[in-house]
LOSE-992310 format. One line per 4 residues: for each residue x, z, y of C-alpha. Coordinates in steps of 0.2 Angstrom, whole numbers, always signed. Layout:
BEGIN
X,Z,Y  ...
***
This chain:
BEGIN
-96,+22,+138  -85,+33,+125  -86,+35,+110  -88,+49,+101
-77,+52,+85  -85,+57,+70  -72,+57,+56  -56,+54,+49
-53,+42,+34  -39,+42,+21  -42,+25,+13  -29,+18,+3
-22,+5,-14  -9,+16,-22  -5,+12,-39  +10,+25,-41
+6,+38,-27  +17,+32,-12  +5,+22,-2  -7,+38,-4
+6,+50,+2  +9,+39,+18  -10,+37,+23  -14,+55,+19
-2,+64,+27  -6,+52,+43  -22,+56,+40  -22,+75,+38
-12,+77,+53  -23,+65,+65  -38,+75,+57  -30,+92,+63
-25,+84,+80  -42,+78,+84  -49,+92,+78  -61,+82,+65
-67,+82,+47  -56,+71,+35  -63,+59,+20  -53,+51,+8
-57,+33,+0  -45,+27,-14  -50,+9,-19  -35,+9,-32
-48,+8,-46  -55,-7,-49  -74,-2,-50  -72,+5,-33
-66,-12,-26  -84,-16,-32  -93,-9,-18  -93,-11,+0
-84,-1,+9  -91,+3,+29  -88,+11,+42  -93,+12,+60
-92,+16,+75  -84,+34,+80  -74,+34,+63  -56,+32,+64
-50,+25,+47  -30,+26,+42  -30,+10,+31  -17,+9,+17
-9,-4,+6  +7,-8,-2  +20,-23,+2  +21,-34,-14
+34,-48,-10  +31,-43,+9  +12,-47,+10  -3,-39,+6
-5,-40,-12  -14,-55,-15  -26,-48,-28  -34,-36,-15
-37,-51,-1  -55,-55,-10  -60,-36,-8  -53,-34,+9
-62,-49,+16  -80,-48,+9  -81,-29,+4  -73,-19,+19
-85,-16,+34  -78,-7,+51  -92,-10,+61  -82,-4,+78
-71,+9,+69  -54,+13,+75  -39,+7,+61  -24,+13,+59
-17,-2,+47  -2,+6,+38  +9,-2,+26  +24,+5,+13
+37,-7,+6  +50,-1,-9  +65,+0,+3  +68,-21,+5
+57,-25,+19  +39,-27,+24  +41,-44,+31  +21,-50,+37
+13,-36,+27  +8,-26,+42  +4,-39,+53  -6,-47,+40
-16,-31,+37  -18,-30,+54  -26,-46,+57  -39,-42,+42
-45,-26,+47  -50,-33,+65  -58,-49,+54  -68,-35,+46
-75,-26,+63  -62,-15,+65  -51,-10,+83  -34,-7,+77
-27,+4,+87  -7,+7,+79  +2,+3,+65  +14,+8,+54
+28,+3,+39  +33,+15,+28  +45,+17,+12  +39,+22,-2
+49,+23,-20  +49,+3,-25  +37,-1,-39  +51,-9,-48
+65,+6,-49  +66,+25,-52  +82,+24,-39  +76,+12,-25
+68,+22,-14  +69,+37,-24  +59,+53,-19  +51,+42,-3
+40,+48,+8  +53,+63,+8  +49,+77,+20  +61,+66,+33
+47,+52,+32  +34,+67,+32  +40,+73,+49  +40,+55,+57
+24,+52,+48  +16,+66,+60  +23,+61,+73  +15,+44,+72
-2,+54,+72  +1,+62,+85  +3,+50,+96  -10,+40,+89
-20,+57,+93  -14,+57,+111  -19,+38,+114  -38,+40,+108
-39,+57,+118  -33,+48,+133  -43,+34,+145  -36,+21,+133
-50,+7,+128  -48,-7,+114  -46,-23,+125  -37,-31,+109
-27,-29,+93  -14,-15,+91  +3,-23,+94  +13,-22,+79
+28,-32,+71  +28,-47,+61  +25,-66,+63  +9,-77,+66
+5,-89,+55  +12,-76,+42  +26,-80,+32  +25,-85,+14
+30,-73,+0  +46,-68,-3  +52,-76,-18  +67,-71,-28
+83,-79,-33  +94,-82,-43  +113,-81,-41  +113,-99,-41
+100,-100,-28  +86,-105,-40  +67,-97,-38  +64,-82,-51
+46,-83,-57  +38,-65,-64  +19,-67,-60  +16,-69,-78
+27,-55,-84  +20,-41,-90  +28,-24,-97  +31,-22,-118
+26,-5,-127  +42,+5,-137  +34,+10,-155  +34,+28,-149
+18,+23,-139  +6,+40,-143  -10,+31,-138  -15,+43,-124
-22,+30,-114  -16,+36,-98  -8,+18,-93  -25,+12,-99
-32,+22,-82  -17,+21,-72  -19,+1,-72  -29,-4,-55
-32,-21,-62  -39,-14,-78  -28,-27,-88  -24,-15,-104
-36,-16,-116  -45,+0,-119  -43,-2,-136  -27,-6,-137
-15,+0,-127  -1,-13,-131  -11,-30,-126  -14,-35,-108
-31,-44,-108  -25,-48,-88  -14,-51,-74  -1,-38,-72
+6,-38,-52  +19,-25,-56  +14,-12,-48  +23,-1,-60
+10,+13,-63  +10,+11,-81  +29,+13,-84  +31,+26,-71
+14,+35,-78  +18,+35,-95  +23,+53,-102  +34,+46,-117
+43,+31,-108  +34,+17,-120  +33,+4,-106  +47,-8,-101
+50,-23,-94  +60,-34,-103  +61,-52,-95  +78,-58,-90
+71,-64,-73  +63,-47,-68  +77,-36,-75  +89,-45,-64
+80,-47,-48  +76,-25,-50  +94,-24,-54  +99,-35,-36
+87,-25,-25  +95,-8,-31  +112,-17,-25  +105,-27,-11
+96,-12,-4  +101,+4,-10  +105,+10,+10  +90,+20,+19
+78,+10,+27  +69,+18,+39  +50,+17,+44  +44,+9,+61
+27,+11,+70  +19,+5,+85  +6,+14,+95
***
């Protein structure tokens, strides 16, 4: 028997906006094509990663994270596992990646949603500006991705108003078992380690505490916004967000792995979805 769809869902990570920008303007457009109301759900902050989040049966959920190291970033795997509920809602896992790659990322997604009671029904990679650099990337999603963006929704759109039934996971690329993480080099072939890196503050830190909110880990201390009282994945929202430029990176590892994918990668990547 049918289904009868209920709603479209915006849920997304999105420490510095691009993953966001991806899933809602997917989102927007599958909501106009169907003809439905749209939600949004952003579990960037981490009080919302708190709560459960469910769904059910008749929603159609466009579910959105970003690559880190061409995964799903390890600290959200707790959360996605025990906290999401689809209960029978259509998925539409999407994934953005900074202009390198996105490797197992989407697969991986993919594979939790449906864990979670969730039919997938497409996927999608798309680029975003990487967390890392103001040039790699730069401006992504521009309206070029836009464009492609809504026509992924609408075919997505056109396979859930057509006899189509769920008989198993949306195809989408990537390997199985997944792949480990990407781990940098250096010129000499060595592994670069920057887990426990974590940005310095310039002395013309105002104290706004804007990085303080911008954080999805909560790791800067509320009362000061210079020390890191937890793990930093480098998202980047702290450096990008603040208004005076006061965080940096300085780490010789981290500064010359950014520099190599801005040379490595600087050429367009394009985005890639299945439906």
């Amino acid at each position: 028997m049918a289904v009868t769809k209920k709603k479209v869902w915006a849920v997304y990570f999105s420490p510095t906006g691009g993953t966001k920008t991806v899933v809602q303007t997917t989102a927007e457009e599958l909501a106009a094509k169907l003809n439905l109301p749209l939600a949004a759900y952003d579990f960037t902050p981490p009080a919302v990663r708190e709560q459960e989040a469910v769904f059910g049966e008749g929603d159609i959920v466009v579910f959105g994270t970003p690559v880190i190291a061409g995964r799903v970033p390890n600290v959200l795997l707790p959360y996605l596992r025990e906290r999401v509920k689809g209960n029978g809602a259509w998925a539409v896992p999407m994934v953005s990646f900074g202009n390198r790659n996105y490797d197992d990322a989407l697969i991986e997604l993919r594979n939790i949603l449906e864990e979670d009671g969730f039919r997938t029904v497409a996927g999608g990679a798309f680029i975003s500006e990487h967390s890392f650099s103001c040039t790699l990337g730069a401006g992504r999603p521009d309206e070029r991705d836009k464009a492609i963006l809504k026509e992924f929704a609408g075919k997505i759109a056109e396979k859930l108003n057509s006899d189509w039934v769920y008989t198993a996971p949306a195809y989408v690329k990537g390997e199985e078992p997944v792949r480990p993480y990407f781990i940098p080099q250096d010129r000499y072939g060595a592994a670069i380690d920057i887990r426990k890196v974590k940005p310095q503050t310039k002395d013309t830190c105002c104290d706004c505490g804007i990085c303080i909110k911008a954080c999805p880990m909560g790791s800067i201390s509320r009362d000061n916004p210079r020390e890191y009282t937890g793990i930093c994945i480098k998202c980047g929202a702290c450096v990008k967000k603040c208004p005076v430029g006061a965080k940096y990176y300085d780490d010789p590892g981290y500064i010359y792995h950014k520099e190599e994918l801005e040379e490595l990668y600087e050429r367009r990547a394009e985005p890639e979805y299945f439906v």
